[in-house]
TISE-378826 format. One record per atom (N, C-alpha, C, CB): residue in three letters; x, y, z. Coordinates in Angstrom, 3 decimals. Glycine has a CB too. Layout:
! residues N
R   res          X          Y          Z
R   ALA          X          Y          Z
...
//
This chain:
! residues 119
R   res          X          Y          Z
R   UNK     33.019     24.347    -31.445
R   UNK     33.079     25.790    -31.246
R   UNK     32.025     26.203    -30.220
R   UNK     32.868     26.545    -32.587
R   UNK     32.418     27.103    -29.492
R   UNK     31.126     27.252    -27.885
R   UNK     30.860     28.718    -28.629
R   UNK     31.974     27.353    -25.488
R   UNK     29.350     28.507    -28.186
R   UNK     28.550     29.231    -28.780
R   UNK     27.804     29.967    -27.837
R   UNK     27.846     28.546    -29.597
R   UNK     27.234     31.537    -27.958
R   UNK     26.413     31.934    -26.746
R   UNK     25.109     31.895    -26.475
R   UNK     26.562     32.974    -26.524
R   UNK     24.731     32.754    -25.781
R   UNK     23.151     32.397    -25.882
R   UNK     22.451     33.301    -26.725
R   UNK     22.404     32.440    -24.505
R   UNK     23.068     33.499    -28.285
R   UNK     22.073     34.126    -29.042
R   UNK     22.334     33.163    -29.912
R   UNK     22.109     35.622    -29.463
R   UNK     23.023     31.985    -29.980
R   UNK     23.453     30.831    -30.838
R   UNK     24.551     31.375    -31.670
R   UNK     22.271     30.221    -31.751
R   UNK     25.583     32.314    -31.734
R   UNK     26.287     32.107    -32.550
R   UNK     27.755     31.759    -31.662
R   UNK     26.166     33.241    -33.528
R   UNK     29.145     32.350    -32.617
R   UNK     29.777     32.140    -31.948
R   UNK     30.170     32.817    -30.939
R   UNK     30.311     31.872    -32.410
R   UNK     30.732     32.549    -29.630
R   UNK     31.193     33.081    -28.220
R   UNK     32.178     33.929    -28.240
R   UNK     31.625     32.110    -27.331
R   UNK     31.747     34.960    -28.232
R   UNK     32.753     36.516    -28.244
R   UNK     33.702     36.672    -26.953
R   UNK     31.640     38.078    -28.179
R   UNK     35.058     37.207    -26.969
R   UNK     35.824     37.589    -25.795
R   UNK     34.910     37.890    -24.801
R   UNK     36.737     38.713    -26.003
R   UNK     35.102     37.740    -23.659
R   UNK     34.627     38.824    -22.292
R   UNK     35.404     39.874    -21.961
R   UNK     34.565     38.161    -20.913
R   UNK     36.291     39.824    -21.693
R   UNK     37.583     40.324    -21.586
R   UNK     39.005     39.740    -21.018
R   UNK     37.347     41.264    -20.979
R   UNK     39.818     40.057    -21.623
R   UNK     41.166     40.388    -21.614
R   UNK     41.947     41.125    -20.498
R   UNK     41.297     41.049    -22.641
R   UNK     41.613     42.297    -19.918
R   UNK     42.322     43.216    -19.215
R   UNK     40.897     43.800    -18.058
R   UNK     43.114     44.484    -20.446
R   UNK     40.878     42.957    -17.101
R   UNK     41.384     41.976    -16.735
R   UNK     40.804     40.196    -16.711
R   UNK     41.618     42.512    -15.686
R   UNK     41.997     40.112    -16.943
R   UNK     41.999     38.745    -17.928
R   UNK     40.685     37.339    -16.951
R   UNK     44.295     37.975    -17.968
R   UNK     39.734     36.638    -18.147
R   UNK     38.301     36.416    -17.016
R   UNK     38.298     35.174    -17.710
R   UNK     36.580     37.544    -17.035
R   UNK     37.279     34.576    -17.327
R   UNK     37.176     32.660    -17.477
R   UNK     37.526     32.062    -16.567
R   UNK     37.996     31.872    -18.479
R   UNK     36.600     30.708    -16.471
R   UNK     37.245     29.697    -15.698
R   UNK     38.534     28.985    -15.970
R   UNK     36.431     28.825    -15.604
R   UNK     38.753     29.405    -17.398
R   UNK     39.992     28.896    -17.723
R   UNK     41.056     30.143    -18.040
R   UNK     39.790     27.904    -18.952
R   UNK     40.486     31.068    -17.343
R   UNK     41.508     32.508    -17.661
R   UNK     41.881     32.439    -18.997
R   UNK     43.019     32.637    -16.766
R   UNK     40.928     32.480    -20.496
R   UNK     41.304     32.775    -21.297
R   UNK     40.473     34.218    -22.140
R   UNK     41.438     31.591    -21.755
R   UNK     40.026     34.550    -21.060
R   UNK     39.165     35.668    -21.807
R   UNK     37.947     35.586    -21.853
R   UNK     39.401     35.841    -23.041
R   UNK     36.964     34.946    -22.163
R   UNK     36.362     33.692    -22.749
R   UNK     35.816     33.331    -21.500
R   UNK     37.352     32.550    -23.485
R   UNK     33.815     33.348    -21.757
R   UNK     33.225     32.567    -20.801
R   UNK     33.100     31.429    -21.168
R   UNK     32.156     32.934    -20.394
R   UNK     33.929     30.419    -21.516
R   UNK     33.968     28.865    -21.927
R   UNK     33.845     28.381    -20.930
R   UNK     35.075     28.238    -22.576
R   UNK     33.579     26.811    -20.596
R   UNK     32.957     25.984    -19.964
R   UNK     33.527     24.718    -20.418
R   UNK     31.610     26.153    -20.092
R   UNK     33.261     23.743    -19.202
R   UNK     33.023     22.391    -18.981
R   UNK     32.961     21.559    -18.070
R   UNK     33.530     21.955    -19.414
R   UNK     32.836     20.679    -18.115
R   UNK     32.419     19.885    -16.845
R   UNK     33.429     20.147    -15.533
R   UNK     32.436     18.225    -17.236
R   UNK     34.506     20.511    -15.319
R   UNK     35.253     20.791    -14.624
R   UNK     34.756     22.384    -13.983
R   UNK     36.488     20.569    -15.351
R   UNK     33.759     23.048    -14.893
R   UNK     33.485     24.258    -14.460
R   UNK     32.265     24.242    -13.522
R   UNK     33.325     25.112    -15.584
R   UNK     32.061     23.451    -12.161
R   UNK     30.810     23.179    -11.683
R   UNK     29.955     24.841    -11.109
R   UNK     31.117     21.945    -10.375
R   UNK     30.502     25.456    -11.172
R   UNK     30.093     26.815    -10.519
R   UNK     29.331     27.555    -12.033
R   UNK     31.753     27.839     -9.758
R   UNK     29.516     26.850    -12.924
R   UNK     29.105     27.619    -14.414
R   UNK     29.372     28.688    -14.649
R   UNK     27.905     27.766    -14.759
R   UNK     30.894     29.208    -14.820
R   UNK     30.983     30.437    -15.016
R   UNK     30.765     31.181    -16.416
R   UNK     32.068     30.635    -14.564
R   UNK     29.660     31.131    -16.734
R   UNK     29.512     31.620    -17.870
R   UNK     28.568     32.742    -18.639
R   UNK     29.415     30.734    -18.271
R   UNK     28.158     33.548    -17.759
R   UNK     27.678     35.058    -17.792
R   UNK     28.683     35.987    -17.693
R   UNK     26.757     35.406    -16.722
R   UNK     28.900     36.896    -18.982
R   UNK     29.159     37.826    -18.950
R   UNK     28.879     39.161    -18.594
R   UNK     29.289     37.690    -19.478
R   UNK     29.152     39.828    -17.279
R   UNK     28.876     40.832    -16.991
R   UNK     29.525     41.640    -16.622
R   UNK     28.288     40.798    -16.518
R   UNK     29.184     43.074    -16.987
R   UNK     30.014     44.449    -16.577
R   UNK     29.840     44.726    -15.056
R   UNK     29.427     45.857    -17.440
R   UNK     31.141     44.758    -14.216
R   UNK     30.922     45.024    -12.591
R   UNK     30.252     46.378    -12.804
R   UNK     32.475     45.103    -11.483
R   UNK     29.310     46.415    -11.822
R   UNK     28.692     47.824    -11.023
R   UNK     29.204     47.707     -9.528
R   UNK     26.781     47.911    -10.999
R   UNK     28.886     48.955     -8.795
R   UNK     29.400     49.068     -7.309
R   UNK     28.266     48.172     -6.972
R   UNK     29.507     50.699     -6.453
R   UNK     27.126     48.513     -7.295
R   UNK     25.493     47.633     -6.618
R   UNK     26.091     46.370     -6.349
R   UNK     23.880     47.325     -7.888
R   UNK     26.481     45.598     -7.550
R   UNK     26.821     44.180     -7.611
R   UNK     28.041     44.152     -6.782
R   UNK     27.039     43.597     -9.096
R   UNK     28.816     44.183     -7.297
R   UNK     30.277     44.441     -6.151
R   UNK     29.743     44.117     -4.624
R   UNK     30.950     46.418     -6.130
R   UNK     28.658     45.094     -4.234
R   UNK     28.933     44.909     -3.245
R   UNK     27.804     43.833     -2.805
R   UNK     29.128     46.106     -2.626
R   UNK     26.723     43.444     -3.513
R   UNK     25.964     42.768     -3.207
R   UNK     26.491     41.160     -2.819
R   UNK     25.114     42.987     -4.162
R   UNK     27.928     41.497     -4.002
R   UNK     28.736     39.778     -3.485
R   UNK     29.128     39.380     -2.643
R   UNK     29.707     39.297     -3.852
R   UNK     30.184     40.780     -2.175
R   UNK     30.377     40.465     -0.806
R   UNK     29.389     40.238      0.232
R   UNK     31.029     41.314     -0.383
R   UNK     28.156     40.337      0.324
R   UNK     27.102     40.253      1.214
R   UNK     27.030     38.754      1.034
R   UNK     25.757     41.164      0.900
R   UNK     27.197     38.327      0.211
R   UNK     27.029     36.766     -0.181
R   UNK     28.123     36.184     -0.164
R   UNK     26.490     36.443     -1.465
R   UNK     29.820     36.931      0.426
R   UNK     30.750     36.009      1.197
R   UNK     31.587     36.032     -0.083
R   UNK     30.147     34.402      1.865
R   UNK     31.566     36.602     -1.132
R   UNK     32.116     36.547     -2.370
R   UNK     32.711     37.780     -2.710
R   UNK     31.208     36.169     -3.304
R   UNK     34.036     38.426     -2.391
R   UNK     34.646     39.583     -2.393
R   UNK     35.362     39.581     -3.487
R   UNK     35.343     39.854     -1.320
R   UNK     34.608     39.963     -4.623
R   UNK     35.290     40.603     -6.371
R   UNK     35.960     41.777     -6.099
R   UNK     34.018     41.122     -7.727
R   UNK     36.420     42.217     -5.106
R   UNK     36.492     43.910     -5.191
R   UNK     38.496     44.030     -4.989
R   UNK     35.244     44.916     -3.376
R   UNK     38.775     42.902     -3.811
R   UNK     39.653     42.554     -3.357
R   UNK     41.007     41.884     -3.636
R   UNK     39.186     42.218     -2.880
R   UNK     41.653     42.786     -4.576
R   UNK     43.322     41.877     -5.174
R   UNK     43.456     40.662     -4.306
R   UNK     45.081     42.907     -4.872
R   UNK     43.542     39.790     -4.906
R   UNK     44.349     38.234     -4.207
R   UNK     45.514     37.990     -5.040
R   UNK     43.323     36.615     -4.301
R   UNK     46.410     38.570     -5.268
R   UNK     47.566     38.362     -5.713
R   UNK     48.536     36.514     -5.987
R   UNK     48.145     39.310     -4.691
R   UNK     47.927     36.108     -4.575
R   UNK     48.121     35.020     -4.560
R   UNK     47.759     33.732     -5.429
R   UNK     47.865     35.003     -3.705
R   UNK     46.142     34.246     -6.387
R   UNK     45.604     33.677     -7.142
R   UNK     45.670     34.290     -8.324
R   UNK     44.600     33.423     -6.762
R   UNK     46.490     35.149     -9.128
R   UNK     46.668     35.645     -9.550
R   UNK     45.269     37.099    -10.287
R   UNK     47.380     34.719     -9.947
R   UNK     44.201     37.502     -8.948
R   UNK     43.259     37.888     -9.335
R   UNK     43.517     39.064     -8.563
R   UNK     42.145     37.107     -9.267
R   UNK     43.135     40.470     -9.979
R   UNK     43.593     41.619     -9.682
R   UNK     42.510     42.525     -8.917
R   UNK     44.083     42.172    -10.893
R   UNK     41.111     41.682     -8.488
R   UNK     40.590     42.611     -7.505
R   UNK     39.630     43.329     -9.221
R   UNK     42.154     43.821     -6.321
R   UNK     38.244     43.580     -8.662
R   UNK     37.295     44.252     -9.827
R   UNK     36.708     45.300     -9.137
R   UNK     36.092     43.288    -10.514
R   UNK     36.868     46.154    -10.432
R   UNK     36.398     47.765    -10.611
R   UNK     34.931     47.797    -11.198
R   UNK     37.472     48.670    -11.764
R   UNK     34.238     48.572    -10.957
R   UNK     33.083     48.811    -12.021
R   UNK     33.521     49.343    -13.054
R   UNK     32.004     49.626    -11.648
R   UNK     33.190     48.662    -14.157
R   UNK     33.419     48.974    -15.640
R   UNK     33.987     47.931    -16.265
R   UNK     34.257     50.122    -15.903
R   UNK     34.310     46.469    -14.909
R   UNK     35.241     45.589    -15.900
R   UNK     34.201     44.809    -15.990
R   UNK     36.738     44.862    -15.458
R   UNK     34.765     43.948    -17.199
R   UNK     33.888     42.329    -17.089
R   UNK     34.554     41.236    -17.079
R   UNK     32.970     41.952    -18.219
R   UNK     33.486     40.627    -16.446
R   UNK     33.913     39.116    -15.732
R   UNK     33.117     38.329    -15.798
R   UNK     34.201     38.998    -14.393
R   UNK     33.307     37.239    -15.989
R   UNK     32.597     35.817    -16.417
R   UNK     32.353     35.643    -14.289
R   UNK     34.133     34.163    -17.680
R   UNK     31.077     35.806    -14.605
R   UNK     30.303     35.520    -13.417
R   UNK     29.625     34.074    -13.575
R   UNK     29.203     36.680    -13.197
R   UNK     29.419     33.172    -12.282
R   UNK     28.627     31.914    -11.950
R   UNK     27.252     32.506    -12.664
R   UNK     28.512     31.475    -10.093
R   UNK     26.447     31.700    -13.198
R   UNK     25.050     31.836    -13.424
R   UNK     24.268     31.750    -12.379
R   UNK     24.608     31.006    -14.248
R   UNK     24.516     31.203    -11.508
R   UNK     23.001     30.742    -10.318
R   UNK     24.220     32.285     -9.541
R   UNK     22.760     28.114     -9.026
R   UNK     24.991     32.830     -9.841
R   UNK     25.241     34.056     -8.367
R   UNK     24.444     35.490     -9.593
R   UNK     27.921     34.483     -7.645
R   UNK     24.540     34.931    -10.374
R   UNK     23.698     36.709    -11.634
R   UNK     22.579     35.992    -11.606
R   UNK     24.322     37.271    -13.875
R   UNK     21.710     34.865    -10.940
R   UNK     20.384     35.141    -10.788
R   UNK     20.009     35.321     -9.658
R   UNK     19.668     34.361    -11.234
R   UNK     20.961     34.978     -8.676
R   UNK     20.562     35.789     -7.591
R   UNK     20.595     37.006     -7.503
R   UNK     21.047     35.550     -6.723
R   UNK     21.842     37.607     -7.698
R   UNK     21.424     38.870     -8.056
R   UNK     20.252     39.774     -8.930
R   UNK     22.274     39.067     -8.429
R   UNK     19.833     39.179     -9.439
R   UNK     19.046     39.416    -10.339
R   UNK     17.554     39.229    -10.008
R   UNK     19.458     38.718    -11.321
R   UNK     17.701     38.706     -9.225
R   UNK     16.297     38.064     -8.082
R   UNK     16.267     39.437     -6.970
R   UNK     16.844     36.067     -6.900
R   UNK     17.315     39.843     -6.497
R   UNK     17.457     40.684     -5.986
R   UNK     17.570     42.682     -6.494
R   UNK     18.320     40.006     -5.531
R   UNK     17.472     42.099     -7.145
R   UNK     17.080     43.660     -7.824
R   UNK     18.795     44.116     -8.317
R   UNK     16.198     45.091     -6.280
R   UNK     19.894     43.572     -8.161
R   UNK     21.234     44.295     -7.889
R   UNK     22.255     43.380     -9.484
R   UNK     21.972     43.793     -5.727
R   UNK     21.531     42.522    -10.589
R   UNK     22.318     42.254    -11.410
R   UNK     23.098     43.336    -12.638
R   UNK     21.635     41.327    -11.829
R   UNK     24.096     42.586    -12.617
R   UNK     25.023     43.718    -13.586
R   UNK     24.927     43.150    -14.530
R   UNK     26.546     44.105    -13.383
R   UNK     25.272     44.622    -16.177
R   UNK     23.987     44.026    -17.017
R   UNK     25.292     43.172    -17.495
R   UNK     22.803     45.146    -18.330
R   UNK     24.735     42.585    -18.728
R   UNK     25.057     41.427    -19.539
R   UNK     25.631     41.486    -20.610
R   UNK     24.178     40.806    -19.820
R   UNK     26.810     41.097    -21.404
R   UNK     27.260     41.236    -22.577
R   UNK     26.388     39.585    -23.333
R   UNK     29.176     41.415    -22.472
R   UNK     25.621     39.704    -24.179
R   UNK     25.098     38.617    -24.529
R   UNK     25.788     37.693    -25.708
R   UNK     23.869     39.000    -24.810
R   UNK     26.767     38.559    -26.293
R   UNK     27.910     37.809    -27.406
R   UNK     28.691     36.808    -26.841
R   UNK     29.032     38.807    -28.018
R   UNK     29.029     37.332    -25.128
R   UNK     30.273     36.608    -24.486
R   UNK     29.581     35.507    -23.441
R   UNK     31.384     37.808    -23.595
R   UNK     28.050     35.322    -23.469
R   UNK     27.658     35.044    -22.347
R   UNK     27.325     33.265    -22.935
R   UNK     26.357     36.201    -21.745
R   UNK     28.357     32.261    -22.624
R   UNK     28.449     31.307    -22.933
R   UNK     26.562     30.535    -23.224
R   UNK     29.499     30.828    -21.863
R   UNK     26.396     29.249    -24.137
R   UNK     25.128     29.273    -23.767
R   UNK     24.682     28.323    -22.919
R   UNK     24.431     29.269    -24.723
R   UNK     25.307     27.545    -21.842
R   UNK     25.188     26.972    -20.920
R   UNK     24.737     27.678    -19.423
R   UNK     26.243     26.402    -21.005
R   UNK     24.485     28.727    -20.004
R   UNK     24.125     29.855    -18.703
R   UNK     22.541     29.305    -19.022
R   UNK     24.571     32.062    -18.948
R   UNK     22.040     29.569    -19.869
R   UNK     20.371     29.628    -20.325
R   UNK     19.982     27.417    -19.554
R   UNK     20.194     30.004    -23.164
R   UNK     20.965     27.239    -19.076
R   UNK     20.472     25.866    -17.853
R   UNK     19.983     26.339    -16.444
R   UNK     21.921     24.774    -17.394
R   UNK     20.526     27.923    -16.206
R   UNK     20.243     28.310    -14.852
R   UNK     19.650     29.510    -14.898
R   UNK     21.361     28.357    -13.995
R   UNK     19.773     30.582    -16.001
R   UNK     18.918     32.043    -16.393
R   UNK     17.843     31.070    -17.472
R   UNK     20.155     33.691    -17.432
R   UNK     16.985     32.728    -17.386
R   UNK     16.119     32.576    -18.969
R   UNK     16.700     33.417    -20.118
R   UNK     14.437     33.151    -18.873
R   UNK     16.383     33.506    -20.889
R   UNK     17.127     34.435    -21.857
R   UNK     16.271     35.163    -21.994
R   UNK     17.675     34.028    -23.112
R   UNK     15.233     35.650    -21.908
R   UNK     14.441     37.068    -21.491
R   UNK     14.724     37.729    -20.305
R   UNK     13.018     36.900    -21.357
R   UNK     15.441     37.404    -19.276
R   UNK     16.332     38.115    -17.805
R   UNK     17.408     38.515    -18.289
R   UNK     16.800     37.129    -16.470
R   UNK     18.526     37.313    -19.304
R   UNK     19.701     38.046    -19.669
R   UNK     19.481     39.140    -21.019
R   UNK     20.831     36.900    -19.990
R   UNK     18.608     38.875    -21.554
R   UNK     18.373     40.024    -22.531
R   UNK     17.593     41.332    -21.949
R   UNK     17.529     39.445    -23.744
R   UNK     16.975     41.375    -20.799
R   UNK     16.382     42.815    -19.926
R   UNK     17.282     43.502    -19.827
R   UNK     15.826     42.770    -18.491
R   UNK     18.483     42.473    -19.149
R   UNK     19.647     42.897    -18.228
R   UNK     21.211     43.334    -19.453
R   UNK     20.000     41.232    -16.955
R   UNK     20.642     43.368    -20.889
R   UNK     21.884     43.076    -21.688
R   UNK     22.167     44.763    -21.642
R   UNK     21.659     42.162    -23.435
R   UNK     23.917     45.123    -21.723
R   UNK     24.461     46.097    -21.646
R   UNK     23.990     46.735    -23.363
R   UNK     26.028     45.782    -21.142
R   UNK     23.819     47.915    -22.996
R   UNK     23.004     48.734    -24.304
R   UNK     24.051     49.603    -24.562
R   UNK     21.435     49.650    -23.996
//
């Protein structure tokens, strides 16, 4: 059972629209997931746009990949080393800490994702 980084069990991220490396909702993980997608976070415009500065356009439907393009207000299982950059940078979006797999706490601390946790 994958567990988060408060040790229990790993809560949805969301559903609508649908997030994971394995598109099940769910910041789950595994070795196939080398980018570690396993921070849960609520998009802001800050972040949004801070990605694209970093060549990474969340904002943008790709239909083709079946990815509907992110709004502020959704959440999405974000890479860990791209929410500490951000986060280094003053521009991270905060954190759902139920959904935030605990293989993130290899690349955050858990005093950054708990500053940053959505209240």
């Amino acid at each position: 059972m994958a567990r988060n980084v408060l040790g229990t069990t790993l809560q949805s991220c969301s559903t609508d629209p649908l997030t994971g490396f394995t598109r099940s909702g769910s910041c789950e993980t595994g070795p196939e997931d080398i980018g570690s997608h396993t921070v849960c976070a609520m998009m802001t415009e800050e972040f949004l746009a801070f990605s694209v500065s970093k060549g990474n356009d969340l904002s943008t439907p790709r239909p083709e990949y079946g990815f509907p393009g992110l709004m502020p207000g959704d959440r999405w299982c974000l890479c860990a080393s791209r929410w500490h950059e951000a986060a280094e940078a003053g521009f991270a979006p905060p954190v759902i800490l139920e959904a935030t797999h605990e293989r993130a706490l290899e690349v955050v601390n858990l005093g950054d994702l708990k500053y940053h946790a959505l209240r």
